[in-house]
C-alpha positions in Angstrom: 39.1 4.4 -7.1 40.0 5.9 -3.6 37.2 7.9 -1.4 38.8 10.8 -0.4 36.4 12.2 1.7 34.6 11.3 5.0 31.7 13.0 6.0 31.7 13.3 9.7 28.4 14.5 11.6 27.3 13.8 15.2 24.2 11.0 15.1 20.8 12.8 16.8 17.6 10.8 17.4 15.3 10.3 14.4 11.3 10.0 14.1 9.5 9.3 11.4 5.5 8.9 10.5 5.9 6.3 8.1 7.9 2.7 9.6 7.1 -0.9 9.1 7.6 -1.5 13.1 9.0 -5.3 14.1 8.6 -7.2 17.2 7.8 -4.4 20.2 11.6 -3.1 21.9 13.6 -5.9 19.7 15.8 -3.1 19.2 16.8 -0.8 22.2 18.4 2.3 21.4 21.6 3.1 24.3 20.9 6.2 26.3 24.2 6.5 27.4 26.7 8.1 25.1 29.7 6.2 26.9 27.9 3.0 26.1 30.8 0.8 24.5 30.2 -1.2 21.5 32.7 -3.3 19.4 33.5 -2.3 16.1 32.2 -4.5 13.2 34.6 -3.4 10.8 38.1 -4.1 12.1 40.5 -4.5 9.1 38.8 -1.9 6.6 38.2 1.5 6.5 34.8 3.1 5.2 36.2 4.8 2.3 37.4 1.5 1.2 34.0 0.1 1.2 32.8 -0.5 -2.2 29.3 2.1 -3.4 26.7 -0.5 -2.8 25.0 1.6 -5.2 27.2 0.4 -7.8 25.2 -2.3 -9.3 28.3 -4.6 -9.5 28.9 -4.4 -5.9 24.8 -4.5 -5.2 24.3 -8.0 -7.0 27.7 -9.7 -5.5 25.9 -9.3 -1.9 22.4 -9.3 -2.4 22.5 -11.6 -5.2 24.6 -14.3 -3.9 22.8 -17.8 -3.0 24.6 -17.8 0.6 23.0 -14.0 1.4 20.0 -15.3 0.6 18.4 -14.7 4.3 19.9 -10.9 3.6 18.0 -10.3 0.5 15.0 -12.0 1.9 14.9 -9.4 5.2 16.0 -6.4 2.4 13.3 -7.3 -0.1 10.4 -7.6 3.0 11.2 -4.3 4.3 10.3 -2.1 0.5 7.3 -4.8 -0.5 5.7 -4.5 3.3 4.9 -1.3 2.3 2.4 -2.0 0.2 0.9 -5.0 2.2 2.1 -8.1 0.1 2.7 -11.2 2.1 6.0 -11.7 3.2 8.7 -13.2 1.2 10.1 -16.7 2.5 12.2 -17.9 -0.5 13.9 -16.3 -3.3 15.8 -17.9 -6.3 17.6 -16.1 -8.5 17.2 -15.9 -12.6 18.5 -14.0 -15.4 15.3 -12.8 -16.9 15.8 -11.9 -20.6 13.9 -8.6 -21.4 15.2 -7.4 -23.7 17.8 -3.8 -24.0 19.2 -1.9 -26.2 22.5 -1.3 -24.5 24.9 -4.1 -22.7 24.8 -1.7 -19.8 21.1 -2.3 -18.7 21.2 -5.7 -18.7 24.5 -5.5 -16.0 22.4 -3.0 -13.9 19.4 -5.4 -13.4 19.2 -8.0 -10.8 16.1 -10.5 -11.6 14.5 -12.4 -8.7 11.5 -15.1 -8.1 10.5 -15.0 -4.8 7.8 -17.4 -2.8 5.6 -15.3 -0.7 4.0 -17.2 2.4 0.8 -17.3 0.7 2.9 -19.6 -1.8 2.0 -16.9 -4.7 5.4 -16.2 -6.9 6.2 -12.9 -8.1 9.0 -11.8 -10.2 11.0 -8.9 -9.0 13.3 -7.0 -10.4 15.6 -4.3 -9.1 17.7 -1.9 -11.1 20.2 0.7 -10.9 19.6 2.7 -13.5 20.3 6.4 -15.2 18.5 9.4 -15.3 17.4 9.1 -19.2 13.9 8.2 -19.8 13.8 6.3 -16.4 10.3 5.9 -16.2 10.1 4.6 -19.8 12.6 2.1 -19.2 11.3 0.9 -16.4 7.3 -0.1 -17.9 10.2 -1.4 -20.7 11.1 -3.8 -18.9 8.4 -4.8 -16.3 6.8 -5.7 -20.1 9.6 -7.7 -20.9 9.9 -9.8 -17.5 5.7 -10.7 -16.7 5.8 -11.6 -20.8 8.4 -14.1 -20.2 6.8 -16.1 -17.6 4.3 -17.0 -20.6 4.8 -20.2 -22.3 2.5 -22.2 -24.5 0.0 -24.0 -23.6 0.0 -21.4 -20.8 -3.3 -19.3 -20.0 -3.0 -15.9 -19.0 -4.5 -16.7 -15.5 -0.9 -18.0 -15.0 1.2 -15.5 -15.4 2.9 -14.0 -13.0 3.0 -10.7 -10.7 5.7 -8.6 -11.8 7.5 -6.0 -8.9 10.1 -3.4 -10.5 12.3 -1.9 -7.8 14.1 0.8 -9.1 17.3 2.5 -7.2 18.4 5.8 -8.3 21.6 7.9 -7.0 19.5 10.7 -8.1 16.4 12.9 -7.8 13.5 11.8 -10.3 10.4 13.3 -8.7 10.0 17.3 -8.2 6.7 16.6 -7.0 7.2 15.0 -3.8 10.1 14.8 -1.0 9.6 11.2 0.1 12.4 9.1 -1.1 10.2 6.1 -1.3 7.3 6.3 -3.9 5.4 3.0 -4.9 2.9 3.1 -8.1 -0.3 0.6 -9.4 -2.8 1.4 -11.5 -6.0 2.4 -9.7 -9.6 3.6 -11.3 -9.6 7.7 -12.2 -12.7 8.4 -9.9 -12.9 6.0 -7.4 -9.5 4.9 -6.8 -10.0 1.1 -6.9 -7.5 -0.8 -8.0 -7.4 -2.4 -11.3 -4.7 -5.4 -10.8 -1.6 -6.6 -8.7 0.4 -8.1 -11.1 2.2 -4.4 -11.8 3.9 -2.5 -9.0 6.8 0.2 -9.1 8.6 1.4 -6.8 11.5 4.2 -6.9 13.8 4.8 -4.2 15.8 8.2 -4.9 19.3 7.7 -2.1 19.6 11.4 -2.5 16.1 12.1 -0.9 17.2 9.6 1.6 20.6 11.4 2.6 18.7 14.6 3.0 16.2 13.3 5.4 19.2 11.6 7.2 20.7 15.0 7.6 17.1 16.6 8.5 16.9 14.0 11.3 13.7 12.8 9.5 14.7 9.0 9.6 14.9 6.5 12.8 16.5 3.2 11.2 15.7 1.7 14.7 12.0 1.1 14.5 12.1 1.2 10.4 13.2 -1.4 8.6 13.8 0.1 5.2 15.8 3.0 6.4 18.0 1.5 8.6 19.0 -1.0 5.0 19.0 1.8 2.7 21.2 3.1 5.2 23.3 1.0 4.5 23.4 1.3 0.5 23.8 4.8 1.5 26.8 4.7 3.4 29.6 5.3 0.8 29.4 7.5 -2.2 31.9 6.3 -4.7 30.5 8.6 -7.3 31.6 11.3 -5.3 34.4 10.3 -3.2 32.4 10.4 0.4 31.3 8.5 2.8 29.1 8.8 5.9 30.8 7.7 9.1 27.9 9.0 10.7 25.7 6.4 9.5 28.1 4.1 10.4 27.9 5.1 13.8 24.2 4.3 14.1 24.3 1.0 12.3 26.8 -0.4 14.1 24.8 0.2 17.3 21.7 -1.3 15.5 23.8 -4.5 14.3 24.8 -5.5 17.8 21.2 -6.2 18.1 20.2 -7.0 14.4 21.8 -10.1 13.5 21.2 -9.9 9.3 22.2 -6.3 9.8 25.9 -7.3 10.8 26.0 -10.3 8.9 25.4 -7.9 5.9 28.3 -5.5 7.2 30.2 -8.0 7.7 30.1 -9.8 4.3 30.4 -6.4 2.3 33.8 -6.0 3.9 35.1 -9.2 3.1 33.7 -8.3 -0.8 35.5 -5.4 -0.4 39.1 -6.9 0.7 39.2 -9.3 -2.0 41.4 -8.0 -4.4 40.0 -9.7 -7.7 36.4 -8.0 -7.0 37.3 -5.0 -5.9 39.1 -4.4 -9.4 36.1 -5.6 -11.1 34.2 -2.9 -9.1 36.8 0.3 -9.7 36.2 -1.1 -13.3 32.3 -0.8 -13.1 32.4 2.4 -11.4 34.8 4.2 -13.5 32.0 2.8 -16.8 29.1 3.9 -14.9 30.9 8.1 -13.7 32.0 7.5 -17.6 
């Protein structure tokens, strides 16, 4: 299916309160605006990009054994938030959970990563609608940290379960941020009861708007300069942003996973058998 819109606004310079900062001035922003860069994408348009949204197009780059190092630098940048050691290995699984419909199980995208503490934790990320999201989601956290139980097993074994959820919509009216994370924490005091459950929900709408508010700086934060990037095209609605574009590309000529990332979407995007299996997906999920 065809974008027939491009967004086109002017890039301004970002700040934000809330960044997981890397290495000091690893990433230099240019001052000049005649400052010449060379184009990553030089065969493909942005509005034939596939929606990286679109969980097909989502799992054939992130969840691909030779993007591993991408998923590993995508995956660090939402769980650093909440001060887990960093991932250094993932392998990827096909948790069964459980669903009533076909669907859910195509949105989902299970993961066992190694920490560098050596302590595994299940993740799983989905892209799902907006009926009884919440629900859905404990659903199938439950289902995933039950699995890892075998017998002869003892309870002490089982596993931390992460659920990352990724929504093309708004869930929460009662906060702006499009990153929210949730544990379970004592009513008074506020400790908190375990690790082994963690959610986190990242609305892309939320995100655009704060793009447009000139609330983000993907420079010196991590996770906004890769959601970004999932942000970028809108097949649900026909758009993309070649403003975004514009500032990524910048950042890639110094962030080396960054362009590899780029460029690897648009070779999944050029080849002809998987971009029909992704106008296929798309039209099921507007449907």
């Amino acid at each position: 299916m065809p974008l027939k819109e491009i967004v086109r606004e002017t890039p301004q310079e970002y700040t934000t309160n809330d960044t997981i900062m890397e290495k000091p001035n690893k990433y230099v922003k240019p001052n000049s605006e005649k400052t010449r860069i060379t184009k990553i994408l030089k065969r493909i348009p942005l509005e034939k990009l596939m929606d990286l949204k679109v969980d097909y197009a989502f799992k054939q780059l992130f969840g691909n054994e030779k993007n591993k190092e991408i998923t590993v630098v995508f995956l660090n940048a939402i769980l650093q938030r909440t001060g887990r050691e960093r991932i250094k290995d993932i392998s990827f699984s096909n948790t069964e959970a459980g669903g009533e419909f076909d669907g859910d199980k195509r949105s989902r995208m299970d993961l066992l990563v190694t920490t560098d503490a050596d302590e595994q934790i299940n993740v799983e990320i989905q892209f799902t609608n907006k009926y009884d999201m919440v629900k859905r989601s404990i659903y199938y956290w439950a289902g995933i940290y039950r699995s890892t139980m075998q017998k002869g097993k003892t309870y002490q074994e089982l596993r931390p379960v992460i659920a990352i959820n990724i929504m093309n919509f708004n869930l929460f009216g009662e906060t702006t941020r499009f990153h929210t994370i949730y544990h379970l924490y004592e009513d008074e005091e506020k400790f908190q009861l375990t690790n082994v459950i963690e959610f986190h929900f990242i609305e892309m709408a939320k995100l655009i708007k704060d793009w447009k508010d000139d609330k983000l700086d993907p420079w010196n934060d991590v996770l906004a300069r890769w959601l970004l990037l999932l942000g970028m095209v809108d097949g649900r609605n026909h758009r993309a942003y070649e403003d975004i574009y514009r500032e990524l590309e910048e950042i890639a000529m110094q962030d080396e996973q960054l362009k590899s990332a780029i460029h690897r979407w648009e070779e999944l995007s050029m080849t002809h058998e998987q971009y029909v299996a992704y106008e296929s997906r798309l039209k099921e999920v507007i449907d």
